[in-house]
Every structure is written in structure tokens, then in C-alpha cells.
C-alpha positions as CSV (number, residue, x, y, z in Angstrom):
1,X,128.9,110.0,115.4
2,X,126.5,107.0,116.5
3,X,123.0,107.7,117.5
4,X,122.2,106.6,121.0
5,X,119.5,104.7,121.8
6,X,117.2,106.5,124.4
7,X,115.2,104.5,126.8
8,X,111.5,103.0,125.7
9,X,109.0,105.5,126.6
10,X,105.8,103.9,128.0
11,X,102.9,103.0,125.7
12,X,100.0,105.7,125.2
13,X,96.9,104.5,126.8
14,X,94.0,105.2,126.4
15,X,94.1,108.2,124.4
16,X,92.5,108.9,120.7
17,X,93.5,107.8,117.6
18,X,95.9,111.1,116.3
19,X,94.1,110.9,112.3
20,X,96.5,113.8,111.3
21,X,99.1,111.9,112.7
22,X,98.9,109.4,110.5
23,X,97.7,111.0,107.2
24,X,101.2,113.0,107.6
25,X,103.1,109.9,108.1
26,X,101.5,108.6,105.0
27,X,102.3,111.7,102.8
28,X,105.6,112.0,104.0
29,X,107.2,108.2,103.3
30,X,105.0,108.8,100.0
31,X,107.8,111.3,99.0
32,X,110.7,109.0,100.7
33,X,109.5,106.0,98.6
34,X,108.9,108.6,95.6
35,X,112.8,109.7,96.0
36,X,114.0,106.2,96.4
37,X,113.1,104.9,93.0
38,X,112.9,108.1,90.6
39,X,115.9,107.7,88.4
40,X,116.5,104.1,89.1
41,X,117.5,102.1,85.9
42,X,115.2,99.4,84.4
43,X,117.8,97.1,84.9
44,X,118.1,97.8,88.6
45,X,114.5,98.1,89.0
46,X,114.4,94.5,88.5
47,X,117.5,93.2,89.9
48,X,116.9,91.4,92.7
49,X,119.5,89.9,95.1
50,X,118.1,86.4,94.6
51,X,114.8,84.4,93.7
52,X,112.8,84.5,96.6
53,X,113.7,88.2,97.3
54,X,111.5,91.2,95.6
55,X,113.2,93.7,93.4
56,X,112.1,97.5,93.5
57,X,109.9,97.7,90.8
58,X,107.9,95.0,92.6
59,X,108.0,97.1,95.3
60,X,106.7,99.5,94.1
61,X,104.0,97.8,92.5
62,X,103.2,95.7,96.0
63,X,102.7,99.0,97.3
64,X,100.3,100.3,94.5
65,X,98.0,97.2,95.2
66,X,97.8,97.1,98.9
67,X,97.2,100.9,98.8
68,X,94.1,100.0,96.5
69,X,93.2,96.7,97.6
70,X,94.3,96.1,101.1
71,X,94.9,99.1,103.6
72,X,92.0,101.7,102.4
73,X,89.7,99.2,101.8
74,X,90.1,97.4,104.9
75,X,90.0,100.6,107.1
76,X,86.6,101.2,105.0
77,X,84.9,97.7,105.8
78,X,85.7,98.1,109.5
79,X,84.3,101.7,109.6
80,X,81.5,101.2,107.2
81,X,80.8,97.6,107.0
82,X,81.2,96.2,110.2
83,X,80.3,92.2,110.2
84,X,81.1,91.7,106.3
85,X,83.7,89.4,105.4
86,X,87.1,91.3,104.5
87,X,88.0,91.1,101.0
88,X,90.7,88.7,101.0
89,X,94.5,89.4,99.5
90,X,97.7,87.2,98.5
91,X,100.5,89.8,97.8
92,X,102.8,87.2,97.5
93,X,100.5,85.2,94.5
94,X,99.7,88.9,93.2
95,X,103.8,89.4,92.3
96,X,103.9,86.6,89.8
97,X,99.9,86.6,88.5
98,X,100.3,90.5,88.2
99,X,103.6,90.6,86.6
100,X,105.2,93.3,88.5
101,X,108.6,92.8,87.5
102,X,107.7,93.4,83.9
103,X,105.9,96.6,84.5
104,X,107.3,100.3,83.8
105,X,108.9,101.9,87.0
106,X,107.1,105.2,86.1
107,X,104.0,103.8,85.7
108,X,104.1,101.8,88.6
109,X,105.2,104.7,90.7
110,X,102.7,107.1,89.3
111,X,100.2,104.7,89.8
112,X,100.5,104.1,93.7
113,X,101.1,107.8,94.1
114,X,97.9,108.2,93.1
115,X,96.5,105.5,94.9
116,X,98.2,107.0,97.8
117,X,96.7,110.5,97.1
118,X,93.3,109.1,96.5
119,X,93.9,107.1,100.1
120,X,95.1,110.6,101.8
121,X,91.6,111.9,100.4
122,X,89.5,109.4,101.8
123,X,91.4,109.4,104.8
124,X,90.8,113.7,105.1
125,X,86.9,113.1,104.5
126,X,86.3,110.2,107.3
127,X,83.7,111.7,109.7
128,X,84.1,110.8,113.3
129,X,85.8,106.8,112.8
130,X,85.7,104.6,115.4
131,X,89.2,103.3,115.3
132,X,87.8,100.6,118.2
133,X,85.7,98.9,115.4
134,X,87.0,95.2,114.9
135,X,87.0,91.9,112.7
136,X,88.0,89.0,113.8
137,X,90.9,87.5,111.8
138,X,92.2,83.8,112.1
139,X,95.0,84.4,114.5
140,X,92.3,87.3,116.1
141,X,90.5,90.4,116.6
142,X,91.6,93.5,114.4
143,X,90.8,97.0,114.6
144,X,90.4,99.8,112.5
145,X,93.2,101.8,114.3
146,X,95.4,98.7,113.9
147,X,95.0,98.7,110.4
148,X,95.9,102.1,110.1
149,X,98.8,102.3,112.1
150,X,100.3,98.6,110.2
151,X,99.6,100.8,106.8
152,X,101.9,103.4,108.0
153,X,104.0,101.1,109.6
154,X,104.2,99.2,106.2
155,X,105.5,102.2,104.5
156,X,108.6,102.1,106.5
157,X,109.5,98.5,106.1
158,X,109.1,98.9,102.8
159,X,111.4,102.2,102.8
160,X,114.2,100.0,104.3
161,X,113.8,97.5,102.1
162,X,114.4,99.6,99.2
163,X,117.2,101.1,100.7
164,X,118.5,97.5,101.2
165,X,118.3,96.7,97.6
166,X,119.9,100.2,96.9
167,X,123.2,99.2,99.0
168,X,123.0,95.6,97.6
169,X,123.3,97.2,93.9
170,X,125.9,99.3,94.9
171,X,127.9,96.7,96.3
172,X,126.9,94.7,93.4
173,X,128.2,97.1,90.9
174,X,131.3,98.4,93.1
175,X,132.7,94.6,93.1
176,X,136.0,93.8,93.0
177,X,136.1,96.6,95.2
178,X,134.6,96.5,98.8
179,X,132.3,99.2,100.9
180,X,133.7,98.2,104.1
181,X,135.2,102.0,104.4
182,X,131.8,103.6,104.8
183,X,130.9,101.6,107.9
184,X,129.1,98.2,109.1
185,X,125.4,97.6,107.2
């Protein structure tokens, strides 16, 4: 049976930022993502479906670094540092330089659950945030509460795309025969 689609509900307005919310949302894709990869073979790890496409393991490892170097510590500046430039990223440059697709799965995963733990802690201890606090980016102004709602947000893009590259192997590995039985992609 399909799921139907139920009609938009209206935006929340005006209403505070729901912390708990979002620390929960956090913890739980941290298990999803966990569950996706634990097991996986090195050599799927870092199969990837073509060149300009990320494998799992880098990932995983894009995950480990934006939960260290982007998300938390871009929630912080807003909060705590309001005016200072934002430390700037590259995720895309940080793939090759960083080598994730030569890494260790369990490493990598271990090392942004504990990223994500040490984020969920940080998150816990924040006294009274002021999710209204903004920088003003290139294409324009940020807030604090945008930031954290793209982090969780992020977490679930990233889910799908490792569920993509799950169905991809499978396919991959299932060839000559086909997948079509189990239902349109």
C-alpha cells in the first residue's frame, strides 16, 4: 500500500525555536546513519556509482567534519560571537585533501558519532540561545535557528543518499538479474 500525500499544513509563525526538537532529531538519524553503514564491506564502502558521485565511506567522513567544523561551530559563532567572520569550509575540496575514501569505515563512523555526541552535549548545555542571531552570508542573512534546522535537515539528505548507494550496490551486484519486482525507485 502507497502512502498518501496529505495536504501542506501552514508554516509555524512566530513561535520559539523547539531545542529538544531538534537535539532528538539529531540523536535519532545518528542511529539511522549508524545502522546504514555498520557491516558494510570495504569494498562497498568505496564504491561509488561514478566519479563525481560520493561513496559511503565519504559519507560518512563528510559528515564527521561538518559535525566538527561546520554545524556546531557555526551555531557557536552566531550565539557567542556575533559580528566575527565564520570560519569558512570547502566539503567538496576536503573529500580529496582529506582522503576520505581511503579511511577505515569504523573509524570514520566512530569518529562522527562522537562528534555527534560531543554536538548533542553542547547543544543540552546552551543557556537561553537566541536562534534570531544572524550573519550575513554572500547570497544573505543567516540565522542561528537556520543553521540548526539545515544541520538536521542535512542528516536526512544524507540518510537518503546512503540508502541510494545501498540500492545502487544491490542492483549492481544482482546484475544480470533485475529489481524491477520490488517496485519503482
Amino acid at each position: 500500500m502507497h502512502d498518501r500525500e496529505q495536504t501542506p499544513q501552514p508554516p509555524r509563525v512566530n513561535q520559539p525555536m523547539n531545542l529538544q526538537y531538534y537535539i532528538g532529531c539529531l540523536s535519532q538519524s545518528s542511529t539511522v546513519l549508524s545502522s546504514l553503514v555498520q557491516g558494510v564491506a570495504p569494498e562497498q564502502a568505496r564504491w561509488k556509482p561514478s566519479s563525481d558521485r560520493w561513496s559511503i565511506l565519504e559519507v560518512i567522513n563528510h559528515l564527521g567534519d561538518e559535525e566538527q567544523d561546520d554545524f556546531r561551530t557555526r551555531v557557536d559563532y552566531l550565539l557567542h560571537r556575533p559580528g566575527q567572520p565564520l570560519p569558512p569550509i570547502d566539503p567538496p575540496r576536503w573529500a580529496v585533501e582529506r582522503k576520505y575514501n581511503e579511511r577505515d569505515l569504523s573509524e570514520s563512523l566512530e569518529r562522527f558519532l562522537n562528534e555527534r555526541q560531543n554536538s548533542l552535549r553542547w547543544l543540552e548545555n546552551l543557556q537561553d540561545p537566541h536562534w534570531e542571531q544572524s550573519h550575513q552570508l554572500p547570497h544573505g542573512p543567516i540565522r542561528a535557528g537556520d543553521i540548526l534546522a539545515s544541520w538536521a535537515a542535512h542528516d536526512l539528505l544524507h540518510i537518503r543518499q546512503l540508502i541510494k548507494r545501498h540500492y545502487e550496490y544491490l542492483n549492481r551486484e544482482s546484475a544480470p538479474f533485475q529489481t524491477d519486482y520490488a517496485g519503482n525507485w
